[in-house]
C-alpha positions in Angstrom: 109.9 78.4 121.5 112.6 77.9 118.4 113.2 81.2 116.2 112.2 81.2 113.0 115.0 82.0 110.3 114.5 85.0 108.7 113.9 83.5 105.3 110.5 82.0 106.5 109.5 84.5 108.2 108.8 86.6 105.3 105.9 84.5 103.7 103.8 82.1 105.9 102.0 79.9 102.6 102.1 80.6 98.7 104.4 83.2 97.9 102.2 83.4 94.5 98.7 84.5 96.7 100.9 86.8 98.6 102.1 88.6 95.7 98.5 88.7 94.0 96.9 89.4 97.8 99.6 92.1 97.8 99.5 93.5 94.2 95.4 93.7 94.7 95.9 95.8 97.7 98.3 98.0 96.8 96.4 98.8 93.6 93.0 99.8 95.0 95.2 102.7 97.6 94.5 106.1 96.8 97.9 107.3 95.7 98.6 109.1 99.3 98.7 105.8 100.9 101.5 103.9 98.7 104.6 105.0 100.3 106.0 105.4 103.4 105.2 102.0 105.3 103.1 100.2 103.0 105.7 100.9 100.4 108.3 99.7 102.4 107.0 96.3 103.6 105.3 95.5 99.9 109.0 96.1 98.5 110.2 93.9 101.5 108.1 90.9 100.0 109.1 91.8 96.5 112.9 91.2 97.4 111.6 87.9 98.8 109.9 86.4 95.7 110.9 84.9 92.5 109.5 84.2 89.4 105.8 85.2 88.6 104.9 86.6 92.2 107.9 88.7 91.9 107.0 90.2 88.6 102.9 90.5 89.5 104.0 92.4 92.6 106.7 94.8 90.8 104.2 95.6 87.8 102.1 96.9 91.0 105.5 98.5 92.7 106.1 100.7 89.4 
């Protein structure tokens, strides 16, 4: 089985849906539930994405 590279590993399709799949999600948490782990791994895809996605998913990050 080949590795993946780490830069693919981090989205597997349209880094646009993953931001707004991402962003949806993290909005509808009840505030105890957005750090920790889930904060972690949503900034973790942030640092991954450009553009739009980026931006969608930081407006929900702030």
């Amino acid at each position: 089985m080949r590795s993946r590279s780490r830069s693919s590993r981090h989205i597997d399709g349209d880094p646009g849906a993953a931001a707004e799949m991402a962003a949806a999600v993290y909005d509808r948490l009840p505030a105890a539930y957005r750090g920790g782990l889930v904060y972690s791994r949503a900034k973790l895809l942030h640092r991954h994405l450009t553009s739009a996605p980026r931006r969608l998913l930081g407006d929900a990050l702030a």
